[in-house]
N, C-alpha and C positions, 0 to 999 in steps of 0.2 A: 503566651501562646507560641507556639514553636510551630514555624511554618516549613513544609518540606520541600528540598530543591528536584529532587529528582520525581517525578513523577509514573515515570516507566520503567522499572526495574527487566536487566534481562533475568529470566525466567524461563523453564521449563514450560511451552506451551504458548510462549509469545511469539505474535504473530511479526513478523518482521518486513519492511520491502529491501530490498534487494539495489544496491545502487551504483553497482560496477560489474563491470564481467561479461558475459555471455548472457546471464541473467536479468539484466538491468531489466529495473520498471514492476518485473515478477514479486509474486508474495511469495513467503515460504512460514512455516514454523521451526520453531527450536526445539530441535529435539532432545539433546543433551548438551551439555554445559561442559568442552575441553578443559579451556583453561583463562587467563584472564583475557585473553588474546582473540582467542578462537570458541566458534558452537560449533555440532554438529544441527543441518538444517534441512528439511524435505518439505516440499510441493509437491504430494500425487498430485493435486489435482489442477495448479498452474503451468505443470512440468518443467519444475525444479529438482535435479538427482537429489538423493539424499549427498552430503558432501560436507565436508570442514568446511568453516567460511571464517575470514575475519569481522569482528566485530567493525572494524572501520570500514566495511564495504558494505554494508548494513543500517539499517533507519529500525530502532524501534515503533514499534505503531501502540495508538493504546489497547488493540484487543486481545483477547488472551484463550485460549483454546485449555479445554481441565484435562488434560494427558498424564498419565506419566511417566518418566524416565525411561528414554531408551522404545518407545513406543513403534512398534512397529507400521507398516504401512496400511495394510488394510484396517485398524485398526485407527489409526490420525483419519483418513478417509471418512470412518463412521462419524467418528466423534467430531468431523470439521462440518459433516451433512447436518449432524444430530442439533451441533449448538449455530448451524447457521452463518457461521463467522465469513463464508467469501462472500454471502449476500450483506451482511453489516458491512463491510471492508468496501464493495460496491456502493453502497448507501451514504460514503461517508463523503465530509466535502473532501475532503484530500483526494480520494479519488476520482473523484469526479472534477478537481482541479487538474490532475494530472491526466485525464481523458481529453480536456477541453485543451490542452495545452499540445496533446496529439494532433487534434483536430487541427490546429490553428498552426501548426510546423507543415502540413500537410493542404495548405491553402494557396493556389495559385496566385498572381500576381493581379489578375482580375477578382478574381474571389476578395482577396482584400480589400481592391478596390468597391466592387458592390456590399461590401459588410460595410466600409465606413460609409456610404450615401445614407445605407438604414437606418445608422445611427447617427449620424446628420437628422432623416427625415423624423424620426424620434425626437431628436433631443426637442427639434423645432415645434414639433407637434404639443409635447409634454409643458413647454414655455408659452404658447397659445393659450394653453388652458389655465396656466396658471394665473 
């Protein structure tokens, strides 16, 4: 049985995040396939320009958008509503790891202090009963 290493091919319609630049954090799609180096990538609707990007400032993701080549904007628009991909991309733990990790950059010095009591009074709670 022949087991496969890559699992996320880039692709025409791969959803990608975004991990440097101006852009960081952002989703975009692949629009067209440059070269080995580089895609052409657009976000109507994260507001990512369409724009060359390198493949190394770039995360493949697993989900995949059915477009094809060179696909215009209002068009990626439909077909990103039609197949539902920014609410799956929302839904996933990846993102919601990297929301929670917003949150927690974004957390006062008190804030952390009363996060860790709760989970003090938890853990203590959870060991009671057990």
């Amino acid at each position: 049985m022949v087991q496969v290493t890559f699992k996320r091919q880039v692709e025409v319609g791969r959803v990608v995040l975004i991990n440097q630049g101006a852009d960081a954090g952002k989703v975009a799609v692949i629009i067209e396939i440059i070269d080995h180096n580089r895609a052409l990538i657009d976000g109507p609707t994260t507001g990512v320009a369409r724009q060359a990007f390198a493949f190394r400032r770039m995360v493949l993701t697993p989900l995949v958008v059915k477009i094809p080549r060179g696909v215009g904007q209002t068009a990626l628009v439909a077909a990103l509503k039609k197949q539902t991909v920014l609410a799956k991309w929302e839904q996933s733990a990846w993102a919601k790891k990297l929301e929670q990790r917003k949150v927690r950059q974004s957390l006062t010095d008190f804030d952390r202090f009363k996060l860790r009591k709760l989970q003090n009074k938890r853990r203590f709670t959870l060991a009671q009963k057990a």
